[in-house]
C-alpha positions, 0 to 999 in steps of 0.5 A, a space after each residue: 903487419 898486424 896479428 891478432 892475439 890469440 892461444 895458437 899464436 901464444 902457443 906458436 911464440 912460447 915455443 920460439 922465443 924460448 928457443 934455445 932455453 928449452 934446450 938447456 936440460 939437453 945441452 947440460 947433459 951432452 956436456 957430460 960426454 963433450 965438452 966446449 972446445 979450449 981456445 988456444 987465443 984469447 978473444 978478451 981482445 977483440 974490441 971491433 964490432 962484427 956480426 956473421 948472418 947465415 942465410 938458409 936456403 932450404 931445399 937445395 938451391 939450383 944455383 947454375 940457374 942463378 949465375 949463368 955462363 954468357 960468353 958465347 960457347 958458355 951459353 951454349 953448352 948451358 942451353 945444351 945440358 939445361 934444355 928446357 930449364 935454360 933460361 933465354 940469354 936476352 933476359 939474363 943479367 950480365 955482371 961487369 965483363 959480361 962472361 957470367 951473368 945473374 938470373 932475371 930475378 936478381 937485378 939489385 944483387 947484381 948491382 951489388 956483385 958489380 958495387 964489389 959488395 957480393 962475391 959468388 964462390 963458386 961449386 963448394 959443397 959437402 966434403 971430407 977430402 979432395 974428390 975428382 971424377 976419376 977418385 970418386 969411379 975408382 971409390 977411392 976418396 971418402 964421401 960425404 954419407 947420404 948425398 943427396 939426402 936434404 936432412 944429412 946434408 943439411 946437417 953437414 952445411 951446418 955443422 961441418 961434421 958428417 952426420 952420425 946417428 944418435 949423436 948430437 953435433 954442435 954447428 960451426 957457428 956454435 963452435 965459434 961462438 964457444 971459443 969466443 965466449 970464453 974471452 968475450 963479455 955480453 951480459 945475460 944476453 947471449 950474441 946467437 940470435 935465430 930468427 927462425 926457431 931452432 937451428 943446427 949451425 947455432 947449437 953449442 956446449 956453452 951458447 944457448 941461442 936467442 930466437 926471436 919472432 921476427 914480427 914482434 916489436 918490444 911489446 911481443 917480448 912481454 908473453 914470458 915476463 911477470 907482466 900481464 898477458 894479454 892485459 885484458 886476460 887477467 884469469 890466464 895470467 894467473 894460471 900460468 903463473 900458477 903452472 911455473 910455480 907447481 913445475 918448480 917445485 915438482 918431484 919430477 926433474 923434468 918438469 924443474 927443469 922446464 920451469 928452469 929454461 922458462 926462469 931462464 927466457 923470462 931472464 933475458 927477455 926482461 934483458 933483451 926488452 929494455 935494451 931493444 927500447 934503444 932500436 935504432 929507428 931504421 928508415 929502410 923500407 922492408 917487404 911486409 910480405 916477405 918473410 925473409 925480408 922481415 927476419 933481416 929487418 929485425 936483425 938490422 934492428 938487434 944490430 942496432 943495439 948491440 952496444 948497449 947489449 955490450 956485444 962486440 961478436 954477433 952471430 944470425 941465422 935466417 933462412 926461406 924454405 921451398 927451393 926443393 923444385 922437383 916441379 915447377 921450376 922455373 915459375 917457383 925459382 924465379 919467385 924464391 930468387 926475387 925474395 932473396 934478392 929484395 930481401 939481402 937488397 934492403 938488409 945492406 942497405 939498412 946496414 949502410 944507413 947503419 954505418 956498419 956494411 963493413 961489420 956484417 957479412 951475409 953469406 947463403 947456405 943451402 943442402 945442395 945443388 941441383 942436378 943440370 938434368 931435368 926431370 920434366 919440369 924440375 930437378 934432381 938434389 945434386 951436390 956442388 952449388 954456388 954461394 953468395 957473400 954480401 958485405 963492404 968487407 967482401 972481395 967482391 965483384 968477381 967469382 971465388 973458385 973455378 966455375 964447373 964445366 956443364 957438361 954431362 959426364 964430364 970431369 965435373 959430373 960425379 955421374 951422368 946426370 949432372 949432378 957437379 963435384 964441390 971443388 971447395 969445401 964447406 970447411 973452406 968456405 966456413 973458414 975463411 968467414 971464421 977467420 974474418 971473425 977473428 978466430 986463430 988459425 990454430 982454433 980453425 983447425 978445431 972448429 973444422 977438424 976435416 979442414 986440414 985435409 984441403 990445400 988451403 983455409 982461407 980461399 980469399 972471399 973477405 978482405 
């Protein structure tokens, strides 16, 4: 895809290939009231490759939609709660044993769970403590604030800490990343790379997070460096050459620090440049069209390099909007499934091509569930949901976690609108993938300080 030159578009790329060095004037102030976590292992060891890429699926993905009961009485009590969002049992995917089976829409994915390189984990959500329907009527376990609520939940997913107002809380991804960076090396590049602008699971005390337009090729990471931009506008070169000079040496420590973070971007993309000049030429065809599937072409690429970055410890964050579906379900759902599934589909197979499916987990994230209610032709936010974990070091091929019964005001309905009950943690699932990264089981503990309240860190999904 070809994008013509422009201010807007100039505009649109300062903003999110500075990214996270905008953001330091911030950061070094939080660290006057938090600081990064003490690791208690030292990660200088850890000389293997493996990278972790976070896929959000913002809006709430209705996930008993995309994995579907297929024996018999499964359907049928599917069909009895979902009504006119059920979808018709011929057009389903079964999955190897035929007891479950995926959307219509996701026929490489299925393949994949039957390759045993996708695992599902089944009903995790957002929680503080073990919840029951009969805990959660008597009030007494403590919940989640604001369920149901896309901006709060979406903060949890990430950060896996209940929101509080006015307070910044770094994500799980950045906590991670600052244990590890205390014993890991990677040059001026930091290994936190977003390929859609700022994002809560990456923010940290110590890691600053490298976004990156996903349509830019090496020529795209020029706009901040001294080089001429465009190399026909001489006039606008100069003046924003001229911008940096008066902000540095301003009186106001606002303006010093903005042109600090632009120093700081023209640093690394000077840096990041010539190591992407070594891009491995990736023969796997990615959709143009689908925006997913660019922002996981340009991941595989920066994997790509990573030795030359000298990067043993990688970190991505991706995501899709629009899965919010009060209306219109099944036709936007269908279409939203479908991008995923070419998406992740041609993302494993670049990683085959590169060698690497066993050093790369991807794994969705999403605000929430869906309620098994309808409201028309849509659905409610709920709360427990399914997620999906893609990689050759995945136990796939079968479902982690118990499937919740479909039933509305059954044991697994919070209410009576079909609104499920999480029966594994964020803090779990989040867990089991840090600790396939390499994190101790003593740091997890601080990486996910409500972790302790359930039975068990690792549920078993990585092998």
């Amino acid at each position: 895809m070809k994008h013509d030159e422009s201010r807007r578009q100039f505009l649109k790329k300062l903003a999110s290939i500075t990214g996270g060095a905008a953001l330091l004037s911030t950061q070094q102030q939080f660290q006057l009231i938090q600081s990064a976590l003490a690791a208690k292992n030292d990660y200088s060891s850890l000389s293997d490759y493996k990278s972790l890429v976070c896929v959000y699926l913002y809006g709430g993905n209705d996930a008993f939609n995309m994995f579907v009961p297929n024996t018999s009485s499964g359907y049928q009590q599917y069909v009895n709660v979902r009504q006119t969002l059920a979808i018709r049992q011929e057009y389903l995917l079964p999955v190897a044993g035929e007891r479950h089976a995926f959307h219509p829409s996701m026929s490489r994915l299925r393949n994949l769970y039957d390759q045993k390189k996708m695992a599902l984990i089944s009903n995790v959500g957002t929680l503080l403590e073990p919840v029951t329907r009969s805990t959660l009527q008597k009030q007494a376990v403590q919940l989640p604030p604001n369920l149901y609520s896309h901006s709060h939940q979406a903060e949890m997913w990430m950060t896996g800490l209940p929101p509080i107002t006015g307070k910044i809380q770094h994500g799980w991804g950045g906590r991670m990343f600052d244990l590890f960076m205390q014993g890991l090396k990677s040059g001026d590049i930091p290994p936190v790379y977003s390929l859609l602008g700022n994002n809560e699971w990456q923010s940290s005390v110590t890691t600053i997070p490298f976004s990156i337009n996903p349509w830019d090729d090496s020529t795209g990471f020029n706009y901040l460096s001294g080089k001429k931009w465009p190399k026909r506008e001489k006039s606008r070169t100069t003046a924003w050459e001229n911008i940096l000079k008066l902000a540095s040496s301003h009186s106001n420590p606002m303006k010093q620090q903005w042109a600090s973070s632009i120093g700081i971007a023209r640093e690394r993309l000077a840096s990041f440049s010539d190591a992407f000049a070594h891009v491995a030429d990736i023969k796997t065809s990615f959709d143009n069209d689908n925006h997913l599937a660019m922002q996981l072409r340009k991941v595989a690429q920066i994997i790509s390099i990573r030795k030359v970055m000298g990067q043993h410890r990688q970190i991505f964050f991706v995501g899709i909007g629009g899965w919010d579906t009060h209306g219109q379900q099944l036709t936007t759902h269908a279409d939203l499934l479908s991008k995923l599934d070419n998406a992740l589909y041609s993302f494993q197979s670049a990683l085959a091509e590169l060698r690497l499916e066993k050093s790369v987990t991807s794994f969705t994230a999403s605000d929430f569930g869906r309620s098994l209610t309808a409201n028309g032709d849509g659905t409610d936010h709920a709360w427990g949901t399914h997620a999906l974990v893609m990689g050759g070091a995945v136990n796939g091929g079968q479902i982690h976690g118990e499937m919740p019964q479909l039933v509305l005001g059954g044991d697994d309905d919070s209410g009576n609108d079909g609104r499920i009950i999480p029966t594994i943690a964020l803090d779990q699932y989040a867990a089991t993938l840090a600790k396939w990264m390499g994190v101790s089981n003593s740091d997890l503990n601080d990486i996910f300080p409500y972790l302790r309240n359930f039975a068990t860190s690792d549920i078993g999904f990585m092998a």
